[in-house]
N, C-alpha and C positions, 0 to 999 in steps of 0.2 A: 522787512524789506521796505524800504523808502523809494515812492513812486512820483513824479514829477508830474502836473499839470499844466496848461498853457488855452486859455480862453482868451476871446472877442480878440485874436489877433496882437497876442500878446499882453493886452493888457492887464490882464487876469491870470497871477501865477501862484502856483500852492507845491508842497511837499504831503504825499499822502502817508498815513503811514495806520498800525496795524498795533495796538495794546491789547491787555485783560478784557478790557471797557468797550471796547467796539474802535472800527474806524473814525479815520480822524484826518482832515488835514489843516494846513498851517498856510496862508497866502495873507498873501500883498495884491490890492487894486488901486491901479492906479484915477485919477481925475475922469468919470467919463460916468454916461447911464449903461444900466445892464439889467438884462431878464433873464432868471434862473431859471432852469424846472427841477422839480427832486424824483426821486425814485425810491427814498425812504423817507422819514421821519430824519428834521436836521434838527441841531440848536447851530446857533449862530453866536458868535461873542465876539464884540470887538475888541482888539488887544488895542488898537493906537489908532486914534483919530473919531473920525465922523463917520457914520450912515445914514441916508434917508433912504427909507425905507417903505413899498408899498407890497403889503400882505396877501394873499390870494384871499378875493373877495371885499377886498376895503377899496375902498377908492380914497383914502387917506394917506397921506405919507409921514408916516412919524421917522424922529431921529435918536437914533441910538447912538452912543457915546462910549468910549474906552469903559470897560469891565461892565457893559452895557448886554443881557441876550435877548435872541428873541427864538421864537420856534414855528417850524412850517412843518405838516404833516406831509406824506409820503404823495406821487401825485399830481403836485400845485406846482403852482410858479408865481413866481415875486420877483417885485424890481427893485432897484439898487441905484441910489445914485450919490456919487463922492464929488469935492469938489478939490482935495488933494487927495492924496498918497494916504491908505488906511490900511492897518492888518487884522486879519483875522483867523480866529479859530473854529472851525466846522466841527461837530460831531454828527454820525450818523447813526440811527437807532433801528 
């Protein structure tokens, strides 16, 4: 079953969906800053574009890049900020 999401007022939109491997979803964010929080253990992989990226407990923003991941433990919260149109791939462990 493919489940739809809709964050910060639309500008954060994903397909969730359900494999072998664990949850998973697939999203487009649009140009804007944003702060997650998780509830499990993610990886993050960006399929097309840019991220900067600040990690729970860095006060650093590094940037990630198409085929680019990174991982947040279950929990935290990280910010995000694009400066176009990025997609990406969430998995949850």
């Amino acid at each position: 079953m493919i489940s739809t999401n809709e964050y910060f007022g639309g500008q954060v939109k994903s397909l969730g969906y359900t494999t072998t491997e664990g949850k998973s979803t697939i999203g487009v964010m649009e140009a804007g800053s944003y702060e997650f929080g998780t509830t499990t253990h993610e990886t993050m992989t960006v399929i097309e574009g840019e991220m900067l990226v600040q990690l729970p407990e860095s006060t650093d923003w590094e940037t990630y890049q198409s085929g680019e991941s990174y991982k947040i433990d279950a929990n935290k919260s990280f910010k995000v900020k694009v400066t176009k149109q990025v997609s990406y791939l969430c998995q949850y462990k």
